[in-house]
MDTraj code that builds the backbone (N, CA, C; nanometers):
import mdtraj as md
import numpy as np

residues = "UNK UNK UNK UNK UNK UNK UNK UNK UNK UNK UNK UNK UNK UNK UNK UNK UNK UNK UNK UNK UNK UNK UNK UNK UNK UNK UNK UNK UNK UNK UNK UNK UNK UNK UNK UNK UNK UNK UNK UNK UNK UNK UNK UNK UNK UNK UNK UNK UNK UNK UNK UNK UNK UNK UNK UNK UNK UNK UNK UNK UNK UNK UNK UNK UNK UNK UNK UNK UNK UNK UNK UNK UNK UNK UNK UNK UNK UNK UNK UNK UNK UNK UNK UNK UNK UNK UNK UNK UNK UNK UNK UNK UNK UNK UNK UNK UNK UNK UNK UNK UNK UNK UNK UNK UNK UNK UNK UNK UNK UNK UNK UNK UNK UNK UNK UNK UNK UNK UNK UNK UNK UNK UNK UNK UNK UNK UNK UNK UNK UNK UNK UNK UNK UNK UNK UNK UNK UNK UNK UNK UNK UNK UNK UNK UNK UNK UNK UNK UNK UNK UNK UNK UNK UNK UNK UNK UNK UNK UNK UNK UNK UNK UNK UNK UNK UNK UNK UNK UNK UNK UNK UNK UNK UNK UNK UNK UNK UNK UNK UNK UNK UNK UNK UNK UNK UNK UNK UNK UNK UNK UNK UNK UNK UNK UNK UNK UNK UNK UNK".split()
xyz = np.array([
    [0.0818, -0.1204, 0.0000],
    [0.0000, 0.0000, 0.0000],
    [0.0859, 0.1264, 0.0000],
    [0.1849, 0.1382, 0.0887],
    [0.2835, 0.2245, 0.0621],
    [0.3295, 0.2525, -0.0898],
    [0.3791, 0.1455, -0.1417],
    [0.4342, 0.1904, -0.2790],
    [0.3669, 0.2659, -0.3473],
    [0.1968, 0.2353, -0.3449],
    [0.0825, 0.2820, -0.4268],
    [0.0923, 0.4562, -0.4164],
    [0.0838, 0.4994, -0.2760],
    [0.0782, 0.6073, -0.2395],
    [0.2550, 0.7012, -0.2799],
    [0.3381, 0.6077, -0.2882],
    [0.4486, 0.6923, -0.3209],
    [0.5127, 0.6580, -0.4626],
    [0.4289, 0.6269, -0.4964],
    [0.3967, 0.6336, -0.6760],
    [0.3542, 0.7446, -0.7134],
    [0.2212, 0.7394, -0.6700],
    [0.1300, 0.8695, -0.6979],
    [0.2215, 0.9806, -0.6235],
    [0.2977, 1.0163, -0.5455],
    [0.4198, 1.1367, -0.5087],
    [0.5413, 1.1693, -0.6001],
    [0.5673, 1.0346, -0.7159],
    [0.6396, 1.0504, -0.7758],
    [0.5846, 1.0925, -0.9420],
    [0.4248, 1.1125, -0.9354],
    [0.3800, 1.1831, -1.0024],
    [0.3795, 1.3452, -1.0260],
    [0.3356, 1.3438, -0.8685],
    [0.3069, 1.5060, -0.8516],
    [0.4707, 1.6035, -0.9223],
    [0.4252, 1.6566, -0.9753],
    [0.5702, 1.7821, -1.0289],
    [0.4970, 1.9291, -1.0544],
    [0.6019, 1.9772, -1.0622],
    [0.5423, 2.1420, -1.1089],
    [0.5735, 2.1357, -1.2271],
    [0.4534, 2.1753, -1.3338],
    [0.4335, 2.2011, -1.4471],
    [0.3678, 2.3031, -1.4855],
    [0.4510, 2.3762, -1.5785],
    [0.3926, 2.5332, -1.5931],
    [0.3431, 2.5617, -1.7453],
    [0.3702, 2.4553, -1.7874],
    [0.3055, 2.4324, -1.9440],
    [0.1240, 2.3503, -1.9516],
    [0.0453, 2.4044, -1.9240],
    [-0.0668, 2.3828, -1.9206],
    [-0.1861, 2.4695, -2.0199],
    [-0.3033, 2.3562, -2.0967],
    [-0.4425, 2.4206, -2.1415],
    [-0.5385, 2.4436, -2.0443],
    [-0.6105, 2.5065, -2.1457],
    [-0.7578, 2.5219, -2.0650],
    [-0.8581, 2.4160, -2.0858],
    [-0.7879, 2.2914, -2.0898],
    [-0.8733, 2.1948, -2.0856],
    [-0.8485, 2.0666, -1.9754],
    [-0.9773, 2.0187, -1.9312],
    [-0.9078, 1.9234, -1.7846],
    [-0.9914, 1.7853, -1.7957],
    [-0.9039, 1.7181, -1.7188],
    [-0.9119, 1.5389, -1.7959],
    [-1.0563, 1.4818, -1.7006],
    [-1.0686, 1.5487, -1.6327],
    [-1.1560, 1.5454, -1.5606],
    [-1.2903, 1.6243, -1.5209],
    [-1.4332, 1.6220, -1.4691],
    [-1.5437, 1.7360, -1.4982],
    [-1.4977, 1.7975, -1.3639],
    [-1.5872, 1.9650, -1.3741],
    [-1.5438, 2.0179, -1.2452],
    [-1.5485, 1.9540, -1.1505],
    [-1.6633, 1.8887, -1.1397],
    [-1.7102, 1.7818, -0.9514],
    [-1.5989, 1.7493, -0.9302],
    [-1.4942, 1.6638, -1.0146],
    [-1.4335, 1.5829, -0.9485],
    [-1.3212, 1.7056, -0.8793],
    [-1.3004, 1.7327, -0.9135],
    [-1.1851, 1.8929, -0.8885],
    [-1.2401, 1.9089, -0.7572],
    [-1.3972, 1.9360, -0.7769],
    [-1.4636, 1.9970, -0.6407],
    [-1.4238, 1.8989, -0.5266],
    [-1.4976, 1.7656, -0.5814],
    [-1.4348, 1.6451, -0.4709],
    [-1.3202, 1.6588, -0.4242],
    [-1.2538, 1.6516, -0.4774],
    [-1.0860, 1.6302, -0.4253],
    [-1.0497, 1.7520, -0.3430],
    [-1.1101, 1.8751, -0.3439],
    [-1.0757, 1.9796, -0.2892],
    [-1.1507, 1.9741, -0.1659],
    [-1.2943, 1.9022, -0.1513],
    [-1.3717, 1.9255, -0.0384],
    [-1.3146, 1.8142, -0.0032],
    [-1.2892, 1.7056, 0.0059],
    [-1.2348, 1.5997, 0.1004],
    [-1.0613, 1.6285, 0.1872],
    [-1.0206, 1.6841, 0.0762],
    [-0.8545, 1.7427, 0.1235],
    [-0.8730, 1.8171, 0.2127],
    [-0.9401, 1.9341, 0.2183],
    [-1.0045, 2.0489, 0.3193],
    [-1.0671, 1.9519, 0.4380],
    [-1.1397, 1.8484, 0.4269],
    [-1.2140, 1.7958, 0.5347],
    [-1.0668, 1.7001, 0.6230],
    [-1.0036, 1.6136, 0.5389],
    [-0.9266, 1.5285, 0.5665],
    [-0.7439, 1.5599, 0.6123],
    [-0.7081, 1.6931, 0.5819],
    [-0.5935, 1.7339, 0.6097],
    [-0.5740, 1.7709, 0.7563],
    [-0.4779, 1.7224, 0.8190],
    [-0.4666, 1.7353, 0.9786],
    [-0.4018, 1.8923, 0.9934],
    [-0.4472, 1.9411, 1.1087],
    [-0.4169, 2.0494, 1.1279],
    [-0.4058, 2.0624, 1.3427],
    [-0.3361, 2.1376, 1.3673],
    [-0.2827, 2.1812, 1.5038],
    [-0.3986, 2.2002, 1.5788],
    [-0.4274, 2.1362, 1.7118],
    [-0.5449, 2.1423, 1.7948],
    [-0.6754, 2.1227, 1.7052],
    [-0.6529, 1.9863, 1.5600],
    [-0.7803, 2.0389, 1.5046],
    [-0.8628, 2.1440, 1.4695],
    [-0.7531, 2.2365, 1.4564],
    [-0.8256, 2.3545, 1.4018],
    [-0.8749, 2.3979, 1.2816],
    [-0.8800, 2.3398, 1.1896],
    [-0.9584, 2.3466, 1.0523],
    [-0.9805, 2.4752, 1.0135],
    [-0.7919, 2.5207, 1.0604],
    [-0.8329, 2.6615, 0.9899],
    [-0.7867, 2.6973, 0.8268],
    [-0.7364, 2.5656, 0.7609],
    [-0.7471, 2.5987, 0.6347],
    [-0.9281, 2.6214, 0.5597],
    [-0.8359, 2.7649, 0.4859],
    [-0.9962, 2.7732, 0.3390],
    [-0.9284, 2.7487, 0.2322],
    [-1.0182, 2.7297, 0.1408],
    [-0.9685, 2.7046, -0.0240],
    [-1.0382, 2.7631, -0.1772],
    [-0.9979, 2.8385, -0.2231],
    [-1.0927, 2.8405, -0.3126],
    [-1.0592, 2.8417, -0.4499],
    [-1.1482, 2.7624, -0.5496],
    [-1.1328, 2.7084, -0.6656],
    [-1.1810, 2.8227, -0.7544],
    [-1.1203, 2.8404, -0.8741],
    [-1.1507, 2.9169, -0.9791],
    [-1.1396, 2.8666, -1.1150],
    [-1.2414, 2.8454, -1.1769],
    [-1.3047, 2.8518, -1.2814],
    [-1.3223, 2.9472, -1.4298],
    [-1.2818, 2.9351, -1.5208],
    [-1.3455, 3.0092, -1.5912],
    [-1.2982, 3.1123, -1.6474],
    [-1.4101, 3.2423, -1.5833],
    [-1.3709, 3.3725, -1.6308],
    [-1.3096, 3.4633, -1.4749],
    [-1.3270, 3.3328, -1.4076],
    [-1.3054, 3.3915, -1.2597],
    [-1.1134, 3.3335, -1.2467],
    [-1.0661, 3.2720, -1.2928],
    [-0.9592, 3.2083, -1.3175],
    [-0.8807, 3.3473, -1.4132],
    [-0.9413, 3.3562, -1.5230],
    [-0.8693, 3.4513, -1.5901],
    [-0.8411, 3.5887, -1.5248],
    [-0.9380, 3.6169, -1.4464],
    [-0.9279, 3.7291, -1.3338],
    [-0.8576, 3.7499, -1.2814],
    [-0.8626, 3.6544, -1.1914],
    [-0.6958, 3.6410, -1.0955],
    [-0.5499, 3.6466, -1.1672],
    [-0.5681, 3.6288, -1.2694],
    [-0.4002, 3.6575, -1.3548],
    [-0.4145, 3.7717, -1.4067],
    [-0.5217, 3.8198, -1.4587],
    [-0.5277, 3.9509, -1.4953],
    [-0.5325, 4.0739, -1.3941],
    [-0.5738, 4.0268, -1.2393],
    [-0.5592, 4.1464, -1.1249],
    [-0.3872, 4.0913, -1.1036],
    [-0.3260, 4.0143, -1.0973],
    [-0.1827, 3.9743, -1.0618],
    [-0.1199, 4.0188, -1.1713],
    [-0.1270, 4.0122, -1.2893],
    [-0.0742, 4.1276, -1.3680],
    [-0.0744, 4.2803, -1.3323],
    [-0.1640, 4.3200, -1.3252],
    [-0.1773, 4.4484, -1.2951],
    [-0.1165, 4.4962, -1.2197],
    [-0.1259, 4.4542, -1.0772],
    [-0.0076, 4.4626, -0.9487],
    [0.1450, 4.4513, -0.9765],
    [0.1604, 4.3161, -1.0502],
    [0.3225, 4.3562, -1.0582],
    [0.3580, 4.4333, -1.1601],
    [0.2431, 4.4581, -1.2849],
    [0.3060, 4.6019, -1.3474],
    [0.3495, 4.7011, -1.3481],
    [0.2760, 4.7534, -1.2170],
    [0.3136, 4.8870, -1.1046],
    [0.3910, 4.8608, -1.0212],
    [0.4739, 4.7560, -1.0572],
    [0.6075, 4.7416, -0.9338],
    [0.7387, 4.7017, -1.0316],
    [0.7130, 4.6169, -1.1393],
    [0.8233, 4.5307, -1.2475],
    [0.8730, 4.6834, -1.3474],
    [1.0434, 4.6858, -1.3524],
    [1.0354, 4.8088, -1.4412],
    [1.0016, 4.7286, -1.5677],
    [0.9634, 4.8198, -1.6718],
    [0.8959, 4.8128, -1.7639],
    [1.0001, 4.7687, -1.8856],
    [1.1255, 4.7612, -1.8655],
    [1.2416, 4.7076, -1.9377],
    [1.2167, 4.5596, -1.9026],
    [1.1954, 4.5276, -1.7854],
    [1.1786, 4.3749, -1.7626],
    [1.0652, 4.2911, -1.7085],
    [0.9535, 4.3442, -1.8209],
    [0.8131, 4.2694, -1.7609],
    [0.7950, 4.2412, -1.8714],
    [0.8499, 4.2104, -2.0090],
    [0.8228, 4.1003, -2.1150],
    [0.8270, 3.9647, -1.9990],
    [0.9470, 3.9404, -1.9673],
    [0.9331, 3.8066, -1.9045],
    [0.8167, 3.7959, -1.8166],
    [0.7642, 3.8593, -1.7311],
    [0.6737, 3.8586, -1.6530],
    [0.5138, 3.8291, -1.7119],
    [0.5428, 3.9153, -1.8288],
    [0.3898, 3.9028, -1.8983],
    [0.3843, 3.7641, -1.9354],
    [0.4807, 3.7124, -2.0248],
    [0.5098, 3.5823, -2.0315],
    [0.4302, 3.4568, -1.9119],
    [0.5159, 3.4877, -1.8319],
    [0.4352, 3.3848, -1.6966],
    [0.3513, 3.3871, -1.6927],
    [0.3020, 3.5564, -1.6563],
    [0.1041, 3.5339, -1.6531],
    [0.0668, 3.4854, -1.7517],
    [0.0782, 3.5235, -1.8488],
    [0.0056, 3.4273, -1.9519],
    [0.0013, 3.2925, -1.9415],
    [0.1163, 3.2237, -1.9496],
    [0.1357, 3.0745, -1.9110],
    [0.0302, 3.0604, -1.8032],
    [0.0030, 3.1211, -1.6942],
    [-0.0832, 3.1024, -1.5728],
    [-0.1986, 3.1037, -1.5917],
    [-0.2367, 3.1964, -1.7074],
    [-0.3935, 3.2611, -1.7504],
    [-0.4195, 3.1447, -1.8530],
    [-0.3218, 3.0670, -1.9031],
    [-0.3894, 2.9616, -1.9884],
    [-0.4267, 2.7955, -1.9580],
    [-0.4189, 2.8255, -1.8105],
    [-0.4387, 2.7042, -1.7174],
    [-0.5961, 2.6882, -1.7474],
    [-0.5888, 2.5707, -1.6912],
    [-0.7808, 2.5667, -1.6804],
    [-0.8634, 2.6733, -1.5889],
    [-0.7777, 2.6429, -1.4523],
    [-0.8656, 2.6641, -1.3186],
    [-0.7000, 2.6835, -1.2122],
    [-0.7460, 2.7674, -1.1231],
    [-0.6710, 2.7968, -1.0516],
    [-0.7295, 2.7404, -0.8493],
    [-0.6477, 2.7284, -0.8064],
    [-0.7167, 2.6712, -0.6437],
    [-0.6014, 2.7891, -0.5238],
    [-0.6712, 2.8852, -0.4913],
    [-0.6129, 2.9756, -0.4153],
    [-0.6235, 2.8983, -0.2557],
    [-0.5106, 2.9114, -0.1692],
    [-0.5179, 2.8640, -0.0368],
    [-0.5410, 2.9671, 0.0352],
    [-0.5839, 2.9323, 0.1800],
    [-0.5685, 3.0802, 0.2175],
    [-0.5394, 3.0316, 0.3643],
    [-0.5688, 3.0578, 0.5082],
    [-0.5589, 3.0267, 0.6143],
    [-0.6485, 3.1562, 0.6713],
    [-0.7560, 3.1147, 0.8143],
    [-0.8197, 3.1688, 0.8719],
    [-0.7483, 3.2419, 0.9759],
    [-0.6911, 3.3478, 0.9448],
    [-0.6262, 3.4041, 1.1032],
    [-0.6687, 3.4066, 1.2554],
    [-0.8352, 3.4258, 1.2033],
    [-0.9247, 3.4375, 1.3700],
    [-0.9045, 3.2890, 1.4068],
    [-0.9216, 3.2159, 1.3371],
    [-0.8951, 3.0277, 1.3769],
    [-0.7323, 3.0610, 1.4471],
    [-0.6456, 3.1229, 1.4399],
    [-0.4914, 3.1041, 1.4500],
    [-0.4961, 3.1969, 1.5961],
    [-0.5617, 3.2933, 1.5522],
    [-0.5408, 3.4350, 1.6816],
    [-0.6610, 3.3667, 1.8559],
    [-0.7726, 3.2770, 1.7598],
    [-0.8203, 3.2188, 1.8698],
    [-0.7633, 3.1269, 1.9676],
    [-0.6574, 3.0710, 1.9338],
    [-0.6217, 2.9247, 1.9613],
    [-0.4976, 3.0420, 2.0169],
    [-0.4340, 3.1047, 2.0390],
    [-0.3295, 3.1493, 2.0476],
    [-0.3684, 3.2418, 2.1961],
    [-0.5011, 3.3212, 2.1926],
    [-0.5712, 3.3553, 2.2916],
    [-0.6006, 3.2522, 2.3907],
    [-0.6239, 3.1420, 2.3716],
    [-0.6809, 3.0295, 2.4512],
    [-0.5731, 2.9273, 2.5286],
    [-0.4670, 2.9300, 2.4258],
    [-0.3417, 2.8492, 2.4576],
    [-0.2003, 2.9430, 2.4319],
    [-0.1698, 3.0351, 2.5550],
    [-0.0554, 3.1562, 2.5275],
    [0.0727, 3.0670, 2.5638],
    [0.0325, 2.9224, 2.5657],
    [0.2051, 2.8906, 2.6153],
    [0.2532, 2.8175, 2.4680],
    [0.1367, 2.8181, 2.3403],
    [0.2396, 2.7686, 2.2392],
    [0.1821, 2.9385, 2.1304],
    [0.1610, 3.0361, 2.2011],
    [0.1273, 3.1290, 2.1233],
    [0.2257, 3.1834, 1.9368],
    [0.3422, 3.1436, 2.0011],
    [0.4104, 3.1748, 1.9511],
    [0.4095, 3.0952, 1.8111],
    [0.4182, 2.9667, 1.8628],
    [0.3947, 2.8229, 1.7573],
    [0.2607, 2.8604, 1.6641],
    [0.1334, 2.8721, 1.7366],
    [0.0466, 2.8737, 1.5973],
    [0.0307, 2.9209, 1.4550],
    [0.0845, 3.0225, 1.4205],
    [0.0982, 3.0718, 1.3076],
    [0.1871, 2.9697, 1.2248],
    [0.3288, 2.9296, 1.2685],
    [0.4209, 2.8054, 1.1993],
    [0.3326, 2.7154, 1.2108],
    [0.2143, 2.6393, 1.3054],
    [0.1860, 2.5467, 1.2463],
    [0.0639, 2.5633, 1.1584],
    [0.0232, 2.6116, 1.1397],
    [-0.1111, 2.7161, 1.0442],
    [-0.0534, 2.6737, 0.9004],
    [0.0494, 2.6777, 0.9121],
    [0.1702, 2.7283, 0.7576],
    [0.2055, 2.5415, 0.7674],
    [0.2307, 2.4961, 0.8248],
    [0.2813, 2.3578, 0.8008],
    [0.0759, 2.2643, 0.7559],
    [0.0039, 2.2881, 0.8259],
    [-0.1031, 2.2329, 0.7609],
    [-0.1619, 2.3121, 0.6498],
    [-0.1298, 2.4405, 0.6365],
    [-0.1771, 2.4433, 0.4427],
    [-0.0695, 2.4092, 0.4024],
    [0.0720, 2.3774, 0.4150],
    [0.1773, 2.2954, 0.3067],
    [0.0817, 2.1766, 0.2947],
    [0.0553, 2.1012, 0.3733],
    [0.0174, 1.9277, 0.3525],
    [-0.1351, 1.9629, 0.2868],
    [-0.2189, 2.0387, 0.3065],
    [-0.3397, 2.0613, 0.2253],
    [-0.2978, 2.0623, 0.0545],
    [-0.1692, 2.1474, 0.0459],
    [-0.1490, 2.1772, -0.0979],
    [-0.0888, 2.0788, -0.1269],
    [-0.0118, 2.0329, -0.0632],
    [0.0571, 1.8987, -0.1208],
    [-0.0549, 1.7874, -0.1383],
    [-0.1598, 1.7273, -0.0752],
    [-0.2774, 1.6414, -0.1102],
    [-0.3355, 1.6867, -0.2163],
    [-0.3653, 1.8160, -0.2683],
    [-0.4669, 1.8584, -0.3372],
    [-0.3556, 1.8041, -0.4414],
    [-0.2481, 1.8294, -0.5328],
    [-0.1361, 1.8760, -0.6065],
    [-0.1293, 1.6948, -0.6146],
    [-0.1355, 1.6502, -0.5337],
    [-0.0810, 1.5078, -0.5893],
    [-0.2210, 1.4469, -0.6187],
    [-0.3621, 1.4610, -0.5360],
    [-0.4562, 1.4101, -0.6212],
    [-0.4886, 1.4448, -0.7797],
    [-0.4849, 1.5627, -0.8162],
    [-0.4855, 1.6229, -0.9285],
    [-0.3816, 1.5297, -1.0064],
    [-0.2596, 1.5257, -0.9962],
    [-0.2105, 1.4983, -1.0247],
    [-0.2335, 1.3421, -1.0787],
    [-0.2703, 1.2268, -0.9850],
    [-0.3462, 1.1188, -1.0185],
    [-0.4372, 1.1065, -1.1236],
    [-0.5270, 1.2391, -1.1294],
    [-0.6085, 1.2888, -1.2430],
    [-0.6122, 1.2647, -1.3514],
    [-0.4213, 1.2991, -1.3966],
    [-0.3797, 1.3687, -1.5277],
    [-0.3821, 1.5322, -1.5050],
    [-0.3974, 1.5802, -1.4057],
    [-0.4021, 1.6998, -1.4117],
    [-0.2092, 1.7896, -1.3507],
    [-0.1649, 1.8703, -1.4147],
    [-0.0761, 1.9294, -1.4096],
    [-0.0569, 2.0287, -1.3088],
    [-0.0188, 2.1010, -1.2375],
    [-0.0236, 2.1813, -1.1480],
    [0.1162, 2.2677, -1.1302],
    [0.1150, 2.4046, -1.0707],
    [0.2486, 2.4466, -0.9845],
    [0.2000, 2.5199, -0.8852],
    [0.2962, 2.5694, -0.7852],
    [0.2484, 2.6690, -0.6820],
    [0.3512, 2.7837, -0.6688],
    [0.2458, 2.8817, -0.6810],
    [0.2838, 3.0399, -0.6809],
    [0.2620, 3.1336, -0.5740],
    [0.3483, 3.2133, -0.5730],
    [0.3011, 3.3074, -0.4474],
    [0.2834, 3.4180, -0.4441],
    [0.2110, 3.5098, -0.4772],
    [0.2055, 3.6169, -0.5406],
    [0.1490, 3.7131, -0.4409],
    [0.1121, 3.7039, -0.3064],
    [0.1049, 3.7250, -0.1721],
    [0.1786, 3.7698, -0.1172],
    [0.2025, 3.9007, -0.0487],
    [0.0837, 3.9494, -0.0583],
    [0.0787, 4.0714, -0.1213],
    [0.1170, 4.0580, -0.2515],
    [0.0656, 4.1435, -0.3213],
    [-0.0622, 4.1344, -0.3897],
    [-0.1233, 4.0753, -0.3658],
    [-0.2665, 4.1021, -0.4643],
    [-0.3596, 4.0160, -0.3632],
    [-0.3093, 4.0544, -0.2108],
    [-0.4343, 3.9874, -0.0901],
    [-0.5178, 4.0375, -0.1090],
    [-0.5162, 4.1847, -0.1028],
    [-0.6606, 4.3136, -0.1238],
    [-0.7438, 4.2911, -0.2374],
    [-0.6983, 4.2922, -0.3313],
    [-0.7914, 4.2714, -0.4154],
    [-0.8159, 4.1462, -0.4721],
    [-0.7662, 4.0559, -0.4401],
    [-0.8317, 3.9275, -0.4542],
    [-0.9501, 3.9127, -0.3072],
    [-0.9324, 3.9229, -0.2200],
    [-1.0471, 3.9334, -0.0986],
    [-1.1666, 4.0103, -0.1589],
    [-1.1431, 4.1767, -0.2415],
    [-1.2587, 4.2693, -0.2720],
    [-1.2809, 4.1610, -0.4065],
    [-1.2295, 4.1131, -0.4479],
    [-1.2522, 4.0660, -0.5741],
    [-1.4008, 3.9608, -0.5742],
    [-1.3392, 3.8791, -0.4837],
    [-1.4522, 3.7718, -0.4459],
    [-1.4974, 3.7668, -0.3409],
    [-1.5391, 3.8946, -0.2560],
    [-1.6055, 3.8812, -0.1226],
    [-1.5513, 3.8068, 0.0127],
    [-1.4397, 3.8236, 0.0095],
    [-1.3808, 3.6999, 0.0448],
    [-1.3570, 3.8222, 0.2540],
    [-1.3273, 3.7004, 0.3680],
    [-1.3331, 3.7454, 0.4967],
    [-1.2002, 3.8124, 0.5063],
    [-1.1972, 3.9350, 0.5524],
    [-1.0779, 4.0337, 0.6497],
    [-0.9777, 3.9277, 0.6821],
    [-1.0574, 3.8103, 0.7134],
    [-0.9489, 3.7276, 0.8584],
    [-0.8750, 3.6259, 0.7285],
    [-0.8923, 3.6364, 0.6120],
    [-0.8452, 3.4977, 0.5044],
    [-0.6987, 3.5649, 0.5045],
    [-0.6036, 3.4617, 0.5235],
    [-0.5137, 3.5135, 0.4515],
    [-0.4412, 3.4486, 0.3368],
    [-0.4397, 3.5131, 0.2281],
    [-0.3993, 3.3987, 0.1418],
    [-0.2089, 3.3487, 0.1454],
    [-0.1857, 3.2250, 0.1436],
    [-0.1142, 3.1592, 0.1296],
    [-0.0103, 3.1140, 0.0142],
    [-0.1280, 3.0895, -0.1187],
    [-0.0656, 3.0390, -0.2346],
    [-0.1808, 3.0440, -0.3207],
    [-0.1274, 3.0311, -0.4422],
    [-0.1911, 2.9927, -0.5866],
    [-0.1715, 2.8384, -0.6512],
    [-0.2434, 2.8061, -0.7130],
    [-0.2111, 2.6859, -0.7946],
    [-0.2852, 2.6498, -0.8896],
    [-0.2539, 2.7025, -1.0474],
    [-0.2757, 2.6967, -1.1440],
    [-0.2860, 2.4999, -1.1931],
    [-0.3839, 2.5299, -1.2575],
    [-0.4013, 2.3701, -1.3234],
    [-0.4842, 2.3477, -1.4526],
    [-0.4334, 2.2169, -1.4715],
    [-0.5204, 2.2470, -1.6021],
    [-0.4285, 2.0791, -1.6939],
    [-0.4790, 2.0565, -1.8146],
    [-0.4273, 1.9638, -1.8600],
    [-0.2442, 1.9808, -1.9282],
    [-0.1481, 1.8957, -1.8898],
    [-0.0406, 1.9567, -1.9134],
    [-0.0003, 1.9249, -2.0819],
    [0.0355, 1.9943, -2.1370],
    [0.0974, 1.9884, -2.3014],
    [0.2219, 1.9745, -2.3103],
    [0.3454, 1.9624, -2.1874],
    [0.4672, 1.9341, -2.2282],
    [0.4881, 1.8602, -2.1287],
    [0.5852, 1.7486, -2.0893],
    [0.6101, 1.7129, -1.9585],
    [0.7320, 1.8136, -1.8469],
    [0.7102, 1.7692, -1.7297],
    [0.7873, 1.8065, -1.6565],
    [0.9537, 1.8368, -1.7230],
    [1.0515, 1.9058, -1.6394],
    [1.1105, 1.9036, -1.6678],
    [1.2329, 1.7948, -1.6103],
    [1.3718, 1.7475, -1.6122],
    [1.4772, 1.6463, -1.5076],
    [1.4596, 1.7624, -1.3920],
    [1.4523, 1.6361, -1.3201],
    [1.4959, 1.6817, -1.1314],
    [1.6055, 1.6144, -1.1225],
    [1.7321, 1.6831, -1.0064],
    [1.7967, 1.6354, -1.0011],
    [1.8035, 1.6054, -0.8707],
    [1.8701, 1.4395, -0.8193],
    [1.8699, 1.4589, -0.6361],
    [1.9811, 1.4534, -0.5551],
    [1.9687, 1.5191, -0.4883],
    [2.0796, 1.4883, -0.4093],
    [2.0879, 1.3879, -0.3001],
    [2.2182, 1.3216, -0.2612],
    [2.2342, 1.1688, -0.2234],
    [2.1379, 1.2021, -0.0816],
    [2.0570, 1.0901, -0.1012],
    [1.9761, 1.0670, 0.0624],
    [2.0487, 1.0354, 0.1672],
    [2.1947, 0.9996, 0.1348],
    [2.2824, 0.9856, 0.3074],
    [2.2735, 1.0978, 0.3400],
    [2.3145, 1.2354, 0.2137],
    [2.3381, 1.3751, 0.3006],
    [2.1934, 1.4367, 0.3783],
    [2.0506, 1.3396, 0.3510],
    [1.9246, 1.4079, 0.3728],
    [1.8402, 1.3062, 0.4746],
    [1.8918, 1.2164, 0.4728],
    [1.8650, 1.1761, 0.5879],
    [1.9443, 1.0866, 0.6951],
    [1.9344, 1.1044, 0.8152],
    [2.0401, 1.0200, 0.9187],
    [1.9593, 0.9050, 1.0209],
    [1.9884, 0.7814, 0.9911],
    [1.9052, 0.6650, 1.0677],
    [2.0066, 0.6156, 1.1999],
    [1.9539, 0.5918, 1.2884],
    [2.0209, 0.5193, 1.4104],
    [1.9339, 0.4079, 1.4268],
    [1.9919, 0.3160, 1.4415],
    [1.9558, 0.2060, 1.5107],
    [2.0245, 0.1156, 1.6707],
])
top = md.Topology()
chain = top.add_chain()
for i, resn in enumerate(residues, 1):
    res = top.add_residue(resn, chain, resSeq=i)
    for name in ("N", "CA", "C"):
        top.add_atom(name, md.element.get_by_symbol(name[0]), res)
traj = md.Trajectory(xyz[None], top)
């Protein structure tokens, strides 16, 4: 059973060559996102990851407000490359924004002041493992994925954008969609230097 599951890990990659077409109907996208959200462990059970999926013309949005933002910051000698990316990003299918509930983080931190310090790091270690489940189910799919961070520059108006709570904070991006080129070589470095066993 192990192997099964670290098969499917040796699927998951970042791929930034993606259509707007997906091997799969939205539900299943939806599924995999509402069970990951239900099923991902988090610190005192706090279920303070949110998630939200984009679709569409609501997908193209989000690369087109993330353009905009780093236009007014990228000098203008070097935002060919930049436009570049977004585009690559804007021609994904669907995008899955993470975010984390701060009042979930600031509550637990009020309630328990002797790991006050800790909640926020572990807030950040259970949306890593949320994105990493979502990224490798997709991935099982046929579906392609990467993760971006474009945070927090475009928190504000992605929140006004979609109504979204004061307390969200977003985390990450992750563009998806069916991939048209494969991954690229990874290279590894020796597992004696990465991991140390005693017996």
């Amino acid at each position: 059973m192990a192997n099964e599951f670290l098969t499917l890990a040796q699927k998951r990659r970042t791929i930034y060559t993606l259509s707007k077409e997906s091997t799969v109907p939205d539900d299943k996208i939806r599924e995999i996102v509402y069970e990951a959200v239900k099923h991902t462990p988090s610190s005192f059970n706090s279920q303070s990851a949110r998630a939200v999926i984009l679709f569409g013309k609501h997908h193209d949005k989000l690369w087109e407000i993330t353009t905009q933002v780093l236009k007014a910051i990228v000098p203008e000698d070097q935002f060919a490359s930049t436009q570049k990316r977004m585009d690559g990003f804007r021609a994904a299918y669907g995008t899955i924004l993470y975010f984390e509930d701060m009042a979930v983080v600031e509550a637990l931190q009020a309630q328990f002041p002797t790991y006050q310090e800790r909640f926020p790091t572990w807030s950040q270690q259970s949306s890593g493992m949320l994105q990493y489940v979502i990224w490798t189910a997709l991935a099982n799919e046929g579906l392609g994925a990467s993760l971006q961070h474009y945070n927090p520059l475009i928190d504000k108006k992605v929140r006004a954008e979609w109504s979204l709570p004061e307390t969200w904070e977003l985390i990450a991006q992750m563009p998806f969609g069916k991939p048209i080129a494969p991954p690229g070589d990874k290279e590894f470095k020796p597992l004696e230097e990465r991991v140390k066993i005693y017996t």
